[in-house]
C-alpha positions in Angstrom: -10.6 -32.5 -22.3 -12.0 -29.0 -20.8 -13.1 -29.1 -16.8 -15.3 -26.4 -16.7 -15.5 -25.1 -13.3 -19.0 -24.5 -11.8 -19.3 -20.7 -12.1 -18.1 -20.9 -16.2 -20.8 -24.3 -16.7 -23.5 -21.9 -15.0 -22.3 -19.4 -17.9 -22.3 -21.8 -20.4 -25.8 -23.2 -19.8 -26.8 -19.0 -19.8 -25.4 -18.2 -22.8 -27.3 -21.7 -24.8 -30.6 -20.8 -23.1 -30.3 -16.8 -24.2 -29.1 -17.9 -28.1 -32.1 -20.6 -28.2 -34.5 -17.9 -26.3 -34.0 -14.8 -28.8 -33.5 -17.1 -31.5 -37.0 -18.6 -30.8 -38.5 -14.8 -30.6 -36.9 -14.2 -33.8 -38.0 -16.2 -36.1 -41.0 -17.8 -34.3 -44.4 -16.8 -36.6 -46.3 -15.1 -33.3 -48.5 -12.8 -33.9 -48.6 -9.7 -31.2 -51.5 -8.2 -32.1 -51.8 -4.3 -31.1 -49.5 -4.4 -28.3 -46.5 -5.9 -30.5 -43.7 -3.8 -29.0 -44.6 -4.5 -25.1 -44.8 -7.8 -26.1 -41.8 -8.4 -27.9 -40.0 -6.1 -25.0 -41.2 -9.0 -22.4 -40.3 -11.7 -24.2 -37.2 -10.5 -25.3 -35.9 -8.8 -21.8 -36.4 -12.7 -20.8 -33.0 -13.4 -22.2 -31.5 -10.4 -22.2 -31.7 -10.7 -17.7 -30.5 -14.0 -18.2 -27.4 -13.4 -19.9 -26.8 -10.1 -18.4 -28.4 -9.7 -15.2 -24.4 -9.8 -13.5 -23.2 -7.2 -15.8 -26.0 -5.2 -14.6 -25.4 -5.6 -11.1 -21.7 -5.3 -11.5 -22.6 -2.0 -13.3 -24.8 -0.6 -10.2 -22.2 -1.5 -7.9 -19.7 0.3 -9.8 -21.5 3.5 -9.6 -22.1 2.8 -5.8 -18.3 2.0 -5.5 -17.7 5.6 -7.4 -15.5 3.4 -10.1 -18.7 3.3 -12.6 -16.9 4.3 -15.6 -15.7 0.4 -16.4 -16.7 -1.9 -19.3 -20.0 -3.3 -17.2 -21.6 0.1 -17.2 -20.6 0.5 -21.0 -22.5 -2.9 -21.7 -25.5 -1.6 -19.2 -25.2 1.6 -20.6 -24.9 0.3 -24.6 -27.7 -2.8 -24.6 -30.4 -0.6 -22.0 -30.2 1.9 -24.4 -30.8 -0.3 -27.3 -33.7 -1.7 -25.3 -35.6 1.9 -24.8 -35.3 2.4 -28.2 -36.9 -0.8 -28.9 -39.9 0.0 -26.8 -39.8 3.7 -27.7 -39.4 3.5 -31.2 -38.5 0.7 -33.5 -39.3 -2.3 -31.4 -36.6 -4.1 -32.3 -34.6 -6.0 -29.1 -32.2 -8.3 -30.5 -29.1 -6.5 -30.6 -29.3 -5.2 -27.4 -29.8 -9.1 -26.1 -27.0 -10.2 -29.2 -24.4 -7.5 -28.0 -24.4 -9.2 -24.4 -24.3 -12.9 -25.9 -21.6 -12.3 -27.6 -19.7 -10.4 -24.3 -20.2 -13.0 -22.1 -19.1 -15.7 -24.7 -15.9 -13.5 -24.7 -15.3 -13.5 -21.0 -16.1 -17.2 -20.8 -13.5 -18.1 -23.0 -11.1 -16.1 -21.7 -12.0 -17.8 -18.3 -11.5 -21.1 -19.5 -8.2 -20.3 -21.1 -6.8 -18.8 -18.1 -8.0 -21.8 -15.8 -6.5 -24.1 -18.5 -2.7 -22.8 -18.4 -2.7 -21.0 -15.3 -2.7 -22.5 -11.9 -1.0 -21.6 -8.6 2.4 -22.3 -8.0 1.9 -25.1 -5.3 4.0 -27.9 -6.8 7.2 -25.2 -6.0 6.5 -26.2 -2.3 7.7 -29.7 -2.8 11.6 -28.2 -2.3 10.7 -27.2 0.9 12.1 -30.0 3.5 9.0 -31.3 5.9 11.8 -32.4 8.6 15.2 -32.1 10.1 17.0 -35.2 11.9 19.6 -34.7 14.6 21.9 -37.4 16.1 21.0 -37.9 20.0 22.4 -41.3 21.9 23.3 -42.5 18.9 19.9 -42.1 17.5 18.3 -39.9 14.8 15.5 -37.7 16.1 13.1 -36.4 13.6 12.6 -32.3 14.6 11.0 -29.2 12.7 13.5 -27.5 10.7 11.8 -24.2 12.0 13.4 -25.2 15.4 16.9 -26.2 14.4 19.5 -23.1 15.6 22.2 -22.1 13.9 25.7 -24.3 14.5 23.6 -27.6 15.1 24.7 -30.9 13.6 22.3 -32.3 11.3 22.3 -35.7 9.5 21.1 -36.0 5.8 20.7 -39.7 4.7 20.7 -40.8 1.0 17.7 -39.7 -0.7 17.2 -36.9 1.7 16.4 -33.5 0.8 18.8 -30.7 2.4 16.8 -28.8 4.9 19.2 -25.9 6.1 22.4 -24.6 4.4 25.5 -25.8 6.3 28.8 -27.2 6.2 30.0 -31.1 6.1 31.6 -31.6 9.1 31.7 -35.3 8.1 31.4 -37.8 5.1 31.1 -36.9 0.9 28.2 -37.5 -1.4 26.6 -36.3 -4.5 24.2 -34.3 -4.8 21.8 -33.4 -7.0 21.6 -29.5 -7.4 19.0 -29.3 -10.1 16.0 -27.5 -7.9 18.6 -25.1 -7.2 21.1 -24.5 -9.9 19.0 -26.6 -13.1 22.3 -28.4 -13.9 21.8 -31.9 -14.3 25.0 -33.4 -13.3 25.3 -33.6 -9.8 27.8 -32.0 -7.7 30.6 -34.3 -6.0 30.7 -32.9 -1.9 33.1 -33.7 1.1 34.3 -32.5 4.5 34.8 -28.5 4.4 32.4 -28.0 1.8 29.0 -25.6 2.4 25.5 -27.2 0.9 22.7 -25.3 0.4 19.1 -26.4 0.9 16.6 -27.7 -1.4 19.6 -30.2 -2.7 18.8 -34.2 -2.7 21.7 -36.0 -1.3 22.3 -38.8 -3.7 24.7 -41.2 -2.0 26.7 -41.2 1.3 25.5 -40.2 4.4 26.2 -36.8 5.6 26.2 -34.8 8.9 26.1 -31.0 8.0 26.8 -28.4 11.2 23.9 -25.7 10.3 25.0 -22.1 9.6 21.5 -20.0 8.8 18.1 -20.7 10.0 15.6 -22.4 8.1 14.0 -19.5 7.2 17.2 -17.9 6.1 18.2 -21.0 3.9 18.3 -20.9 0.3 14.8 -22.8 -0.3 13.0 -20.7 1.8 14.5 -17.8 -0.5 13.4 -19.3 -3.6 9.8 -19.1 -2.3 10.3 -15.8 -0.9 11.4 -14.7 -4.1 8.3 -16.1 -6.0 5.8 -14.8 -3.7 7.7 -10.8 -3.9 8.3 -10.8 -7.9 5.0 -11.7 -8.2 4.0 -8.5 -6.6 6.3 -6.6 -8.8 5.0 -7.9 -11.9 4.1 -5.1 -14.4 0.3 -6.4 -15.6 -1.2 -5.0 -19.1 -4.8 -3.6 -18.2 -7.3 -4.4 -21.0 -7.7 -2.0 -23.2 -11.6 -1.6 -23.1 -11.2 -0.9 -19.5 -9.3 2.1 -20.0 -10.8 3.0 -23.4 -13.9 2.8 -20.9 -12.8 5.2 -18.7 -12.9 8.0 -21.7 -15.4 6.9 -24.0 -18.3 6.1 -21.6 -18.8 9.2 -19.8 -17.7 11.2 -23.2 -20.8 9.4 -25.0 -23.1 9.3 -21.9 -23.0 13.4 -21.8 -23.1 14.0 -25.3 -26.4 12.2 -25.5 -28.3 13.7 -22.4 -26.7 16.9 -24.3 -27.8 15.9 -27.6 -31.4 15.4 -25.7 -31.6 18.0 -23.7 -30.1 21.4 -24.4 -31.0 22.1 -28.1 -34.8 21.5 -27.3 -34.3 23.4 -24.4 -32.5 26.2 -26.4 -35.7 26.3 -29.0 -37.8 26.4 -26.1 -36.2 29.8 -24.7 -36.2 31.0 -27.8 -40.3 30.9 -28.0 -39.5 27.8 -30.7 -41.2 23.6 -30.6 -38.8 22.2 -28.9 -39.7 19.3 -30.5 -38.5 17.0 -27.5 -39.8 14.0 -28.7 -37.0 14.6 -32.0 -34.0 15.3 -30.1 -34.7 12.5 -27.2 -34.8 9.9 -30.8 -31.8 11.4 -32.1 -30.0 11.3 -29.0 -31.4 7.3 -28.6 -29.4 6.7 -31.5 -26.4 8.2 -30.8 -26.7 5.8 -28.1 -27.3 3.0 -30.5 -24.1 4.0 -32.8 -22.3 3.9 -29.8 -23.1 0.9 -28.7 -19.2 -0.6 -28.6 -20.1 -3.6 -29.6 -16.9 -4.0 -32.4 -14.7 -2.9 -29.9 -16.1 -5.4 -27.0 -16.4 -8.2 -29.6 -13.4 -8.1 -32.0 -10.9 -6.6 -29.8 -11.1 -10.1 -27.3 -11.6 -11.8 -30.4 -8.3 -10.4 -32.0 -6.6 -11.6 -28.7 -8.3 -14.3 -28.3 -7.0 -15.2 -32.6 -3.8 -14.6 -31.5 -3.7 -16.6 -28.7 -5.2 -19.4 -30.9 -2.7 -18.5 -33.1 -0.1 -19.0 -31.1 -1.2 -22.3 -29.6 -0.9 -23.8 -33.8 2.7 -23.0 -33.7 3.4 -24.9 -30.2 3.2 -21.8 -28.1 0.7 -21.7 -25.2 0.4 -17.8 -24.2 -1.8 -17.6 -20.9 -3.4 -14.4 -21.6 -4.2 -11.8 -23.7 -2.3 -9.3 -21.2 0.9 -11.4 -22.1 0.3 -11.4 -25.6 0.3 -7.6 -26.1 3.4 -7.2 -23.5 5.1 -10.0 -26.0 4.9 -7.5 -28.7 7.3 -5.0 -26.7 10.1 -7.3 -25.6 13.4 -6.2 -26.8 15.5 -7.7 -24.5 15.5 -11.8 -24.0 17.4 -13.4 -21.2 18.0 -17.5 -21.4 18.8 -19.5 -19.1 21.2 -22.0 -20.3 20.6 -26.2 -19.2 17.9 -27.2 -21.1 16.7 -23.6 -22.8 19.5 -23.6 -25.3 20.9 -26.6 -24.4 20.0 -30.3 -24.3 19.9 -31.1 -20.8 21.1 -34.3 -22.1 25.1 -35.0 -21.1 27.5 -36.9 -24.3 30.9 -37.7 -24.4 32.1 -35.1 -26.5 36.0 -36.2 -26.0 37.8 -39.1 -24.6 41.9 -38.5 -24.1 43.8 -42.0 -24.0 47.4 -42.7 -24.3 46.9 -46.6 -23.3 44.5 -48.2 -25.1 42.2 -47.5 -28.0 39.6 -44.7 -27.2 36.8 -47.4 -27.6 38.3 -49.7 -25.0 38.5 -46.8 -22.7 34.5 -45.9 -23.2 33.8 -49.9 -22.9 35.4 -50.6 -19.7 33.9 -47.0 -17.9 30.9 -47.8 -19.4 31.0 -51.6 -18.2 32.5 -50.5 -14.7 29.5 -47.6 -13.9 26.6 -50.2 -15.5 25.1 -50.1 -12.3 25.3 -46.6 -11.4 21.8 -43.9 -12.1 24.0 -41.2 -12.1 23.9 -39.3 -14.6 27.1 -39.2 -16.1 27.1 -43.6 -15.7 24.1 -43.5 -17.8 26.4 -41.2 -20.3 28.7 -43.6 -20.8 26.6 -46.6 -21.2 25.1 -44.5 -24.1 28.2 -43.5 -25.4 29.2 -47.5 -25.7 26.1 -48.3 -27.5 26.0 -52.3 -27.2 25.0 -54.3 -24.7 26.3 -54.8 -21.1 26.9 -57.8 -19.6 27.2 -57.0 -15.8 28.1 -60.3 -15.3 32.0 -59.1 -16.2 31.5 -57.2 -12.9 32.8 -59.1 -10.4 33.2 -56.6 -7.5 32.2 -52.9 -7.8 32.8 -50.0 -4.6 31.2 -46.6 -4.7 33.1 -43.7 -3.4 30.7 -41.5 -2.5 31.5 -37.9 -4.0 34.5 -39.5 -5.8 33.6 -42.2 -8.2 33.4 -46.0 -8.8 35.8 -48.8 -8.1 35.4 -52.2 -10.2 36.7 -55.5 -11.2 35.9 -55.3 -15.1 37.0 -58.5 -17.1 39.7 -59.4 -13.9 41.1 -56.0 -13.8 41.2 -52.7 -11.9 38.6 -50.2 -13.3 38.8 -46.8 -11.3 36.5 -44.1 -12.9 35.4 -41.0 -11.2 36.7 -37.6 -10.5 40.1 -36.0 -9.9 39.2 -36.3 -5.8 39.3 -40.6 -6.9 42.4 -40.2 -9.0 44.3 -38.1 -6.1 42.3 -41.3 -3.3 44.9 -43.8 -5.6 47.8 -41.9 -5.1 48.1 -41.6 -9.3 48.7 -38.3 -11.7 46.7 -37.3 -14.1 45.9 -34.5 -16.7 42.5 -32.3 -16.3 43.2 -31.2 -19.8 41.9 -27.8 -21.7 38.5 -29.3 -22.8 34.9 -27.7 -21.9 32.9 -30.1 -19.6 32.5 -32.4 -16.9 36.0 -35.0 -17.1 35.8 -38.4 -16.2 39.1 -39.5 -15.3 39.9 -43.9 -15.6 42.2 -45.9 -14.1 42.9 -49.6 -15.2 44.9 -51.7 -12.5 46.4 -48.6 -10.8 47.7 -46.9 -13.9 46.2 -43.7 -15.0 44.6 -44.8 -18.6 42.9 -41.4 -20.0 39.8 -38.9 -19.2 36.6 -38.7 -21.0 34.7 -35.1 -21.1 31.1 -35.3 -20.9 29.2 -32.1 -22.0 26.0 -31.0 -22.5 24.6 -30.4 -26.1 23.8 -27.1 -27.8 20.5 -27.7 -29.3 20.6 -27.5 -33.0 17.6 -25.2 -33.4 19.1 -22.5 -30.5 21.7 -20.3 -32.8 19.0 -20.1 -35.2 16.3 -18.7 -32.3 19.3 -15.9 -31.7 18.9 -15.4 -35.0 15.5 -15.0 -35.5 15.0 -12.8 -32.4 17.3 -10.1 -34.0 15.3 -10.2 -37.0 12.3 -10.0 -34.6 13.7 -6.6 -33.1 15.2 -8.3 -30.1 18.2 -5.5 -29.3 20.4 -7.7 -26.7 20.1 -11.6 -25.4 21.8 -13.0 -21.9 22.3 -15.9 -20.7 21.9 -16.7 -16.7 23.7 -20.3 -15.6 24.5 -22.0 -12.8 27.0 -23.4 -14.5 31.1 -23.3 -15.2 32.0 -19.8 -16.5 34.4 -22.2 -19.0 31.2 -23.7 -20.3 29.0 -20.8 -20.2 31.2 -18.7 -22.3 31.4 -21.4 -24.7 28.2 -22.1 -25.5 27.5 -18.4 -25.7 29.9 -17.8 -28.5 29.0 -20.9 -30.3 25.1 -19.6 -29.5 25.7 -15.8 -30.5 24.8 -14.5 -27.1 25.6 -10.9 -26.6 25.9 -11.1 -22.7 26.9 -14.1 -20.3 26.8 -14.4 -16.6 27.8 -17.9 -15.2 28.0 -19.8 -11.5 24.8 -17.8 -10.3 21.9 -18.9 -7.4 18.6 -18.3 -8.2 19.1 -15.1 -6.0 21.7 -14.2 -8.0 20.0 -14.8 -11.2 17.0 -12.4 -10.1 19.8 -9.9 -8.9 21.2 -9.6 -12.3 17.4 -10.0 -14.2 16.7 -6.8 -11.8 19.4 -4.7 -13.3 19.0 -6.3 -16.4 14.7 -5.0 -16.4 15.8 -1.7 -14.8 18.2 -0.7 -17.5 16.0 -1.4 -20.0 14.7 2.0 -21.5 13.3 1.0 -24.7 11.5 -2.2 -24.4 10.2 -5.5 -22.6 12.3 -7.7 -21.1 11.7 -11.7 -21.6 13.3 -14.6 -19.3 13.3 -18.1 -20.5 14.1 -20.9 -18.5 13.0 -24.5 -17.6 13.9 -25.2 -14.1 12.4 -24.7 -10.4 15.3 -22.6 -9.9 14.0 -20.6 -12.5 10.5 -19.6 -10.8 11.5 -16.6 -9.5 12.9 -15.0 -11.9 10.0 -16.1 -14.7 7.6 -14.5 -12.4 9.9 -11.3 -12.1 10.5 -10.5 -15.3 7.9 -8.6 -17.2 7.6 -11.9 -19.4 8.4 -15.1 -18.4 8.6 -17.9 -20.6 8.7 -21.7 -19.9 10.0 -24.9 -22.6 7.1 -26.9 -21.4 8.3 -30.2 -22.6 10.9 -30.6 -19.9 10.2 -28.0 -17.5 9.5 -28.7 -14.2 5.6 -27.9 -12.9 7.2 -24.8 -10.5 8.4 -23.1 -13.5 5.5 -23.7 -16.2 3.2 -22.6 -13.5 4.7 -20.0 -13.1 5.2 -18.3 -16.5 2.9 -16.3 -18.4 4.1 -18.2 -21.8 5.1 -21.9 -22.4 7.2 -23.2 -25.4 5.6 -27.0 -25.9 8.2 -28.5 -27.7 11.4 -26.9 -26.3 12.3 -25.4 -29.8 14.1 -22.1 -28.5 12.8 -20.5 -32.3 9.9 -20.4 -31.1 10.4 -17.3 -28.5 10.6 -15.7 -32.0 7.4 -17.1 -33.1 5.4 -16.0 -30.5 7.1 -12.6 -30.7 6.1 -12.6 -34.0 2.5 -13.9 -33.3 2.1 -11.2 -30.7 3.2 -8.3 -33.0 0.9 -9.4 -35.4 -2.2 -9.6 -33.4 -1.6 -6.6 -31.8 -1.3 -4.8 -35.0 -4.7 -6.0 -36.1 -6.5 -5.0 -32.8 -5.2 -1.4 -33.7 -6.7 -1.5 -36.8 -10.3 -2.7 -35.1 -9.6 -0.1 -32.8 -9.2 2.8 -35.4 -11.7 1.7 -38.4 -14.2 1.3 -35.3 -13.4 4.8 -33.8 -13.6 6.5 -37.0 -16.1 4.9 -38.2 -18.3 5.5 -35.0 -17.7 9.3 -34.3 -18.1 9.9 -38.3 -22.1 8.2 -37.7 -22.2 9.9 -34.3 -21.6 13.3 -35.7 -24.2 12.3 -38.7 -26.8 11.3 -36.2 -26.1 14.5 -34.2 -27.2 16.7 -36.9 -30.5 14.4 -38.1 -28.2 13.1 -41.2 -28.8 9.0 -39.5 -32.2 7.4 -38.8 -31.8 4.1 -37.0 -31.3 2.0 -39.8 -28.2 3.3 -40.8 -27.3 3.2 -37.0 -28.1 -0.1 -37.3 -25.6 -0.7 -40.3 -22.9 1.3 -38.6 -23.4 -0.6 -35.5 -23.4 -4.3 -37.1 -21.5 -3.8 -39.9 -18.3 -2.1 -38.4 -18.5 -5.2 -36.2 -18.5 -7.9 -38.8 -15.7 -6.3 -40.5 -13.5 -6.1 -37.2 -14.3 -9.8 -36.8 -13.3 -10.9 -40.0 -10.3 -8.8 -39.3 -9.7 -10.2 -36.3 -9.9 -13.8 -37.7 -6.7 -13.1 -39.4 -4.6 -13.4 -35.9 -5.5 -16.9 -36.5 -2.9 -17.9 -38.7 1.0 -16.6 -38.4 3.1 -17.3 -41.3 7.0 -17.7 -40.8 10.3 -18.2 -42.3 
């Protein structure tokens, strides 16, 4: 369902009453009488005000602004003079109203699309903490974070979000890192250990002594960040803007030329000037001029492409982003999420005791009651049914793990910090991954690994991104360097950098963009962490079916399935549209000057200006329609 806002339904209702209005003068049976071209002038300037009357104004203030050579004044400039030559001449208004119809409908689509997929980037605010609490007489005291100084003793309760980087001066926790880092299994804490802000403290209750100011902390960074690369951004101008800039005044002198100085040169020379023959010829130079192909098919072949696009699951926010798409040549990933799963599996258990099912049963059974993430990996890595009822007593360790009496015995299952708690030895093993270490009645039984998956589709999308022209991929993760390097080899990722902050991940996008001599650069990501560098980069791209709101708001292109391929695909949908705007934009030129120059030297009457006008404009059009559909491997 489409919201219109006020301003775009007020354009709307315009552009209906202009169509129905020149329609009506068109093929209504009226009969003029002597006076038909005043009369059809009147009738016809009706809708041509009311669809145009804010280019018009737009144009005047332009020229008082001393910026007048834009696309408004070429409108003003094109339909105005296919008005005077209606009154002068032939009568005929319609194109000059049709021309601006079909303009506005162009800018009110491109409204709407921009309002649909692009909105500000408030939801990123919700990782900023509203509130401190410090322990005073054995009470907690609720204060601004603003007004906490460094070295003070804050208290962060389960559920809290961190509001200042600091150290644990006392108890351990999880906590969940994933506005920061976009991992999703949570990081075990305790005494000794610095947390940054913008974490959610899962468990036990912690009391953190400060070391930066809340506007120094890391969340207050992150929003720094995203409020300076947006300032940085490289932005595409349209191209009828700067085409504007050349061919408005260019065609503008040549006419008043055309007009003017051969009658005036036959006048010196004791010759008819014949004014009233060089003022028609230089009307219709006006006419051919009119840019109506270019105004009309060159949105439209962006506006195909993004439609394009949207078919194959890509939602591209603007046409600026479209044409900057078809120069990437370097892609950087992130990697939780992007080209992985974002979804943990047991992808090893080690067990000398008992059978390697048994060993996944009673973890599974012990941590039933747990959200964490890594409990909720076991249950689904036992598949059947849990009886909690086998649970007789169950402890959690906060930052350590899960103590339960499973079936009468002992379960332990937690991390090495629980194993080294019970006083027992154990083996971290060589394998890639988060290791879940079990105990049964004070004997170390085995480890299970839990690791995140590499989607299927993402070796392929390195694939096809070579084939697209792509010259180097990285991956940027928070996570393991173990892991990282892994999943890059098994990925084909030319470059890896692992165990990075989002500052450090727009650090390295920095180099990464300056370095870059012959191309683009892309980032894609998923995460809140990911904001800042999605804004930075000269394209940032989203996978919209799991991304947070933070980062789809603020990319310029979001992937609604989370199928890595299809980066590719709207690489490939870009290239393509862009190819068929520069054919509008040569056939039109050519085609234009060639009837200019004819209608220089008398060779054009109107109608073929007409036909030069209308028909190079159908044709681009059709062209244009092409960007519609993108066919791929």
């Amino acid at each position: 369902m489409i919201t219109l806002r006020k301003k775009q339904k007020k354009m709307l209702y315009r552009i209906i009453i202009a169509t129905v209005l020149t329609l009506l003068f068109m093929l209504a049976p009226i009969e003029y009488g002597d006076n038909e071209k005043e009369i059809k002038f009147v009738l016809f300037l009706i809708p041509y005000l009311i669809i145009g009357y804010d280019i018009l104004i737009k144009a005047a203030k332009g020229i008082g602004n001393g910026q007048a050579f834009d696309e408004n004044l070429l409108m003003a400039i094109a339909t105005i003079g296919a008005m005077i030559l209606g009154v002068t001449y032939t009568g005929d208004y319609e194109e000059a109203v049709a021309v601006m119809i079909f303009y506005q409908i162009g800018e009110l689509f491109q409204s709407v699309a921009v309002d649909m997929s692009r909105t500000s980037i408030s939801k990123l605010m919700e990782i900023r903490p509203d509130a401190a609490y410090i322990e005073q007489d054995g009470e907690l005291t609720e204060v601004d974070p603003d007004e906490v100084e460094v070295g003070t003793t804050i208290v962060i309760r389960p559920g809290e979000r961190v509001p200042i980087d600091g150290i644990i001066v006392e108890g351990s926790s999880s906590l969940n890192t994933s506005a920061l880092t976009g991992e999703s299994v949570p990081r075990d804490v305790t005494v000794g250990e610095e947390i940054l802000s913008g974490c959610i403290n899962l468990s036990g209750v912690l009391k953190v002594r400060t070391t930066k100011e809340f506007g120094e902390s890391t969340v207050s960074k992150i929003l720094d960040m995203v409020e300076n690369a947006s300032s940085r951004k490289s932005q595409s101008e349209a191209f009828i803007t700067k085409f504007a800039r050349y061919y408005t005044p260019f065609v503008v002198v040549c006419a008043i030329l055309l007009a003017t100085v051969p009658a005036v040169v036959l006048m010196l020379t004791d010759s008819d000037p014949e004014f009233q023959m060089w003022i028609y010829r230089a009307l219709t130079f006006l006419v051919i001029s009119c840019p109506c192909a270019l105004v009309i098919s060159i949105p439209l072949g962006f506006f195909a492409g993004l439609g394009g696009a949207s078919h194959e699951g890509v939602l591209i926010k603007g046409s600026n982003y479209l044409e900057m798409m078809s120069k990437v040549r370097t892609v950087v990933f992130d990697k939780t999420g992007t080209l992985t799963q974002g979804v943990f599996q047991v992808t090893d258990v080690i067990s000398n005791e008992i059978p390697r099912e048994r060993l996944i049963e009673l973890a599974a059974v012990a941590e039933s009651s747990s959200p964490h993430p890594i409990a909720v990996s076991l249950v689904r890595a036992h598949g059947a049914d849990i009886d909690r009822a086998r649970v007789t007593e169950s402890e959690d360790i906060p930052g350590k793990g899960v103590i339960a009496k499973v079936d009468g015995m002992t379960v332990a299952v937690g991390n090495r910090r629980l194993m080294e708690h019970l006083g027992l030895q154990f083996e971290d093993g060589n394998t890639v991954g988060t290791t879940v270490h079990v105990a049964i009645d004070g004997k170390y039984a085995g480890s299970i690994t839990i690791s995140d998956i590499i989607k299927p589709e993402s070796p392929e999308a390195i694939k096809e991104l070579k084939k697209a022209g792509v010259h180097k991929t990285v991956m940027l993760t928070g996570d393991m360097d173990n892991v990282a390097q892994k999943v890059a080899k098994e990925i084909g990722i030319d470059e890896v950098h692992s165990q990075l902050l989002p500052g450090d991940k727009l650090e390295h996008l920095e180099r990464i963009t300056n370095e870059s001599k012959d191309g683009a650069v892309a980032f894609v990501g998923d995460g809140i962490n990911d904001a800042p560098s999605l804004v930075r980069a000269d394209i940032g791209i989203t996978m919209g079916s799991i991304g947070s709101d933070a980062a789809i708001e603020a990319s310029d292109i979001v992937i609604m399935d989370d199928d890595p391929r299809k980066v590719a695909i709207a690489m490939g949908v870009s290239r393509k549209s862009m190819g068929i705007i520069r054919q509008n934009i040569v056939i039109t030129l050519v085609v234009k000057f060639l009837f200019l120059g004819l209608s220089a030297m008398g060779f054009v009457d109107m109608w073929f200006a007409i036909i030069a006008d209308v028909g190079v404009m159908i044709a681009a059009v059709l062209n244009s329609a092409r960007a519609l559909r993108y066919r791929h491997n």
